[in-house]
Each structure stands twice: as C-alpha cells, then as structure tokens.
C-alpha positions in Angstrom: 59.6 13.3 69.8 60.0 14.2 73.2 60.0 10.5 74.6 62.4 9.8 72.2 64.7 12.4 73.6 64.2 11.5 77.1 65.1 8.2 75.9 68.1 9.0 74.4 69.4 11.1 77.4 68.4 8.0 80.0 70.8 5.6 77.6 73.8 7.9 77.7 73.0 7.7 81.9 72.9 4.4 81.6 75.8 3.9 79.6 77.7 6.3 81.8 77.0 4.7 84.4 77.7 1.4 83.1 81.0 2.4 82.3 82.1 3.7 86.0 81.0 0.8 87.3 83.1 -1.4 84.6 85.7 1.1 86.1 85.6 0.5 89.9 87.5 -2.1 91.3 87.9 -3.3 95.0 91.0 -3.0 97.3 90.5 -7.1 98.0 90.6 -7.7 94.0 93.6 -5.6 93.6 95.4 -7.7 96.5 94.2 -10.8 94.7 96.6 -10.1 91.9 94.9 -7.8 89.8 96.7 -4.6 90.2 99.4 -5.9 87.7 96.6 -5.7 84.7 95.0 -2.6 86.0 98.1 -1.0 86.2 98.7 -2.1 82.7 95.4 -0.6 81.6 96.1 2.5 83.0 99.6 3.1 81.2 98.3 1.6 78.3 95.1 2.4 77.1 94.9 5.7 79.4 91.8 3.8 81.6 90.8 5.3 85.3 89.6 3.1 88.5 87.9 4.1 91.1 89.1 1.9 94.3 86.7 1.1 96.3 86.6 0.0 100.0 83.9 -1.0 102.6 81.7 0.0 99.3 82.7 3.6 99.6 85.2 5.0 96.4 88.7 5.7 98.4 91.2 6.0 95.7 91.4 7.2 92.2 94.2 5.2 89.4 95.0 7.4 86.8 98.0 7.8 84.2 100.7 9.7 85.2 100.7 11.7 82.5 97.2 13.1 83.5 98.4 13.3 87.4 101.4 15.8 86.2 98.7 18.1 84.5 96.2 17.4 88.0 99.2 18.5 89.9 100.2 21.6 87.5 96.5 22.6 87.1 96.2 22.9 90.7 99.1 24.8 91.2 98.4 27.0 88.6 95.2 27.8 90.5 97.0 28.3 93.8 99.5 30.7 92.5 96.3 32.7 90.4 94.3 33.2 93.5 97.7 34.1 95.2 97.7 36.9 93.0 94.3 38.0 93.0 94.7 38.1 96.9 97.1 40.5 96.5 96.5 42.1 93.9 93.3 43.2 96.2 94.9 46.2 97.9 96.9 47.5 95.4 97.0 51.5 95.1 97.7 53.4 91.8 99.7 55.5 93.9 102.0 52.1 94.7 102.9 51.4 90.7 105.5 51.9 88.7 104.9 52.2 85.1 107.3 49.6 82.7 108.7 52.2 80.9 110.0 53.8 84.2 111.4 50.2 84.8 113.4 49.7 81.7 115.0 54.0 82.0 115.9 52.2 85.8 117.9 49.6 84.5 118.9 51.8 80.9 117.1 50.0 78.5 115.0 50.8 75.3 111.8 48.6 74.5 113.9 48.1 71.2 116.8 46.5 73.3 114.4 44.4 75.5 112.8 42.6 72.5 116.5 41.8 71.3 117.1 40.9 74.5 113.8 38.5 74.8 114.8 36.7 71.2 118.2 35.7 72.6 115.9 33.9 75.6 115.3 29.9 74.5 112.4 28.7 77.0 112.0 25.0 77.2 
C-alpha cells in the first residue's frame, strides 16, 4: 500500500514537472516567430511560460487578467503591512471613539446608515 502511494505521489511530480517544462520556452524561439502563438495561448486558453535564457528562467507570460489581480494583491499587501506598521505605536489614550466622531460632525448612526444606502460603489 505504501509503494503504491509513493508511486502515486512520484507521478503527479512527474507530471508536474512534465507540464512546466511543456511550459518554458526560450527567448531565441520566441524571436523565431513564436511569440505570436504563445501569446495566443496565453489570452486564450489562460496558459503561463516561463522564458528562459542562457538556461536560467528570466521572465514569466501570464494573462493580463491574472497580472491585474498579481498587481492588486501585492498592493493590497503593501498598504496592510503599512497599517500594521503604524498601527504599532498606537496609544488608547490617542483614540477617538466613532460615536464621538459622528456627535463631531452631528450625526445619528441611524442617519449614517441612510446615508451609506444612498452610496453606489462600483
């Protein structure tokens, strides 16, 4: 039983790594007129290459789509960690409750949530 699962874990390797090599390409190939179809793949069928140059991976192609959420991920992650930073010397003594907000600027909770429906968020 155990061989068997050993086995089983060495295929999905394999097949893994069968499939990132299918997925690396070369920067000569791509100047030999392949980018064209590798770009197509990429829009298309939502495929990833790994570019690869003096054997060493240089360059990733990915969708745009996927790029956009990279790019917002990792600024989402910025901005967090911006906020934990500060967030470390914060003093009780330094907040300001919400309801002391809202009496600030004269509102109810009951006027904020009307408020908040009138609010369309795209």
């Amino acid at each position: 039983m155990l061989k068997d699962g050993v086995a089983t874990v060495r295929r999905k390797r394999f097949s893994n790594l069968k499939k990132l090599v299918s997925h690396m390409i070369s920067v000569s190939d791509l100047g030999r007129g392949k980018a064209s179809k590798i770009i197509e793949e990429v829009a298309n069928k939502k495929e990833h290459y790994i570019v690869i140059k003096n054997n060493k991976p240089q360059a990733v192609i990915i969708p745009i789509d996927q790029y956009d959420e990279l790019m917002e991920a990792q600024e989402d992650l910025e901005l967090l960690q911006l906020a934990i930073e500060r967030t470390k010397n914060l003093k009780e003594e330094n907040f300001i409750s919400f309801e002391d907000i809202l009496k600030e600027d004269g509102l109810s909770r009951e006027e904020l949530r009307k408020l908040a429906e009138t609010v369309e968020i795209e």
